[in-house]
Backbone bond lengths (Angstrom), bond angles and torsions (degrees), N, CA, C in turn:
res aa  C-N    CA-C-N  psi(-1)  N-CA   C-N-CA  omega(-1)  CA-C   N-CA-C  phi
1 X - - - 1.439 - - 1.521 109.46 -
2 X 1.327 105.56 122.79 1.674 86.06 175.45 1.746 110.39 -80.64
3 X 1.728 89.84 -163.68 1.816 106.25 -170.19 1.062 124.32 -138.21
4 X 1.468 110.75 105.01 1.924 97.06 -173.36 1.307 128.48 -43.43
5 X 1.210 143.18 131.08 1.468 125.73 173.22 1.445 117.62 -110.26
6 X 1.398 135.11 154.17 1.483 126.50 167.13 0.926 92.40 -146.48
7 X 1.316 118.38 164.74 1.803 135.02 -149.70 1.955 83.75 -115.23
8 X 1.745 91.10 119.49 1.753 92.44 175.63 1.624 117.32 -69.28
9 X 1.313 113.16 -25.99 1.469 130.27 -175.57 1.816 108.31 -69.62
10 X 1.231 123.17 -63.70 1.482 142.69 171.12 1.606 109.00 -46.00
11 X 1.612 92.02 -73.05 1.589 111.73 167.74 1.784 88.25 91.32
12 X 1.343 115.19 -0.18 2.132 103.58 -176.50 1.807 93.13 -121.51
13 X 0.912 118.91 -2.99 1.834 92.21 -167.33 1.581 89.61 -122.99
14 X 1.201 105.89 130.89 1.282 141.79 -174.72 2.123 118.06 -126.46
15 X 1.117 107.68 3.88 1.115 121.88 174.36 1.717 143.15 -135.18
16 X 1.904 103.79 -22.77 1.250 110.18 160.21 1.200 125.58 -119.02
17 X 1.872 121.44 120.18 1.091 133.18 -168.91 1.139 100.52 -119.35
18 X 1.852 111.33 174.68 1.446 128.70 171.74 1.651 84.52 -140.71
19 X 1.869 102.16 119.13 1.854 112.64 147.39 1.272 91.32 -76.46
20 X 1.115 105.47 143.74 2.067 135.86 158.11 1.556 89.09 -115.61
21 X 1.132 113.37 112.00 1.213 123.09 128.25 1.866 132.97 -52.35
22 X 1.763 109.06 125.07 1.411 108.99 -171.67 1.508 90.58 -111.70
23 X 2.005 104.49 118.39 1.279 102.81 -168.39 1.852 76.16 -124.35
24 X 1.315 109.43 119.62 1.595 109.66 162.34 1.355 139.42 -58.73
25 X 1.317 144.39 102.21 0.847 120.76 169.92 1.592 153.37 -86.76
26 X 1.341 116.62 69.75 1.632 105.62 -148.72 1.195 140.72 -80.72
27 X 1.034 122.54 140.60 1.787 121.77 -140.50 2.243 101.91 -163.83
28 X 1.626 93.21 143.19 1.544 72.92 -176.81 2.215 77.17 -122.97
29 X 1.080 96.67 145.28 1.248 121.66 178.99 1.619 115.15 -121.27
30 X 1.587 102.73 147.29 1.282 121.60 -167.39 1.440 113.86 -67.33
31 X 2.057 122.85 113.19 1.661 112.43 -153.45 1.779 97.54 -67.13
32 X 1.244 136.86 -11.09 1.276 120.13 -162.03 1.777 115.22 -118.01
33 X 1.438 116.53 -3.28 1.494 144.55 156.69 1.406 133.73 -102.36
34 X 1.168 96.94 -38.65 1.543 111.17 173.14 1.770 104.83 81.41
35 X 1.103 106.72 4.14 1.698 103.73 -173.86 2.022 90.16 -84.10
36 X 1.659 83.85 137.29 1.766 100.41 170.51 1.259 116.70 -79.89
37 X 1.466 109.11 111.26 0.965 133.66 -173.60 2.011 129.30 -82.18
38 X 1.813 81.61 -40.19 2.041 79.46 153.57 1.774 98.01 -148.68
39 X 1.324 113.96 133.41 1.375 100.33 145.08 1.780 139.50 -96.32
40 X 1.567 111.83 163.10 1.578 91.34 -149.63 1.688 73.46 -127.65
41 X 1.501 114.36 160.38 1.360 115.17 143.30 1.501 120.28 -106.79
42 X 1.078 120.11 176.56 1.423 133.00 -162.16 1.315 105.93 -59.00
43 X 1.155 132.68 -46.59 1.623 126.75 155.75 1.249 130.35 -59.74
44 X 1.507 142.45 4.25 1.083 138.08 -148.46 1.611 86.62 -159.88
45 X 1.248 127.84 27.49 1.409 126.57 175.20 1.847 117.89 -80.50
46 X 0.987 103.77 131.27 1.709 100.24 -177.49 1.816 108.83 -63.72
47 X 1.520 102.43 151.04 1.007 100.02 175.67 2.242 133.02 -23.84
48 X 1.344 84.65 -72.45 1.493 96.89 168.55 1.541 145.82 -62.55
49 X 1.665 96.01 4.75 1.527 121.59 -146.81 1.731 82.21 -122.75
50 X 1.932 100.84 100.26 1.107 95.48 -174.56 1.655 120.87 -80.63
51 X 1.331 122.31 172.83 1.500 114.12 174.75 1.522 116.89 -98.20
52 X 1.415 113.78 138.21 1.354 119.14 177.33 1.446 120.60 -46.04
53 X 1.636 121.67 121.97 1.394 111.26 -168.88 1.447 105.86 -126.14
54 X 0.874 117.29 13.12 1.868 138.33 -150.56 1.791 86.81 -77.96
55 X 1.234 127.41 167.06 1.913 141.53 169.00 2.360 88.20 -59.14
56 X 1.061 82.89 138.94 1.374 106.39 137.88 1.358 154.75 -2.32
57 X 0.917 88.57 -103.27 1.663 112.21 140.93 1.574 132.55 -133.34
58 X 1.363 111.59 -178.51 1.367 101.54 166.60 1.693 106.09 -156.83
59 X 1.484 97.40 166.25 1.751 103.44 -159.18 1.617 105.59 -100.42
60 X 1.409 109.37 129.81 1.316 101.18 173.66 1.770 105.25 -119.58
61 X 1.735 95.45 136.72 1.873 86.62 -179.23 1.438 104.55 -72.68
62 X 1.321 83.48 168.15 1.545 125.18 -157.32 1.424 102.26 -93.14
63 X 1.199 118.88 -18.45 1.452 137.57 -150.35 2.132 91.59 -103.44
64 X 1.628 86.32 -96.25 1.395 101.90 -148.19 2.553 98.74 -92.11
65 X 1.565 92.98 5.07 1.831 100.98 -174.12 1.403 119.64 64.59
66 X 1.459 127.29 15.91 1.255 129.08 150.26 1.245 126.71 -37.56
67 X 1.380 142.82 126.66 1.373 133.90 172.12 1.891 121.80 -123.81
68 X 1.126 90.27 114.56 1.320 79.67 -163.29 2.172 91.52 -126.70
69 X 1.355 114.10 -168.12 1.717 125.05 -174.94 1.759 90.10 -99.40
70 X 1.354 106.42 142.12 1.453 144.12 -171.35 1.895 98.39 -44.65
71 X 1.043 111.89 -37.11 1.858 126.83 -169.92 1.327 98.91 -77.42
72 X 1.400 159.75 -30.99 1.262 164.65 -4.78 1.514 85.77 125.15
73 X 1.602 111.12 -88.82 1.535 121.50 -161.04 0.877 101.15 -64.28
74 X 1.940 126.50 -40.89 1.741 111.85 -150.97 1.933 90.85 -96.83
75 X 1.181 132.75 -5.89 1.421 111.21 174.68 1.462 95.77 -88.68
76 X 1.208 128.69 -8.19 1.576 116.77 176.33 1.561 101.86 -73.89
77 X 1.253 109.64 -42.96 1.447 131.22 -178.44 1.562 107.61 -30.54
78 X 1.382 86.50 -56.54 1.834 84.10 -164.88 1.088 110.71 -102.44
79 X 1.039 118.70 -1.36 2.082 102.46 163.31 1.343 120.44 -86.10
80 X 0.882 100.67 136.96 1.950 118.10 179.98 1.455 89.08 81.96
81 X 0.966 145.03 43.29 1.712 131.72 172.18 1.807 108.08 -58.59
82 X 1.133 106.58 119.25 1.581 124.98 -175.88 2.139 103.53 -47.95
């Protein structure tokens, strides 16, 4: 089913978005160089090396470049629906 969306910031565009994809990258890097020192994937994470738990993605308008999480746009979405 789709989902109406409207941009809470704009409050007028209801039709041009940007998905961003949130692709993690995890890696522990050197604190005094900054050069990456190992990268890990999500299975192979060290104990203490927490895992990314954050949404997905998130929508940025198309309109005015607000970026905000998908729950945001679509409850703006549906109130006052024309």
């Amino acid at each position: 089913m789709a989902i109406p969306y409207r941009c809470p910031n704009c409050k007028t565009n209801r039709s041009r978005f940007n998905f961003i994809q949130q692709v993690p990258a995890y890696m522990k890097i050197h604190p005094e160089t900054g050069e990456i020192i190992e990268e890990y994937t999500s299975e192979n994470l060290e104990a203490y090396h927490f895992k990314y738990s954050g949404p997905q993605y998130k929508l940025q308008c198309g309109t005015c470049g607000s970026i905000g999480e998908e729950q945001s746009f679509a409850a703006f979405g549906s109130m006052n629906q024309p």
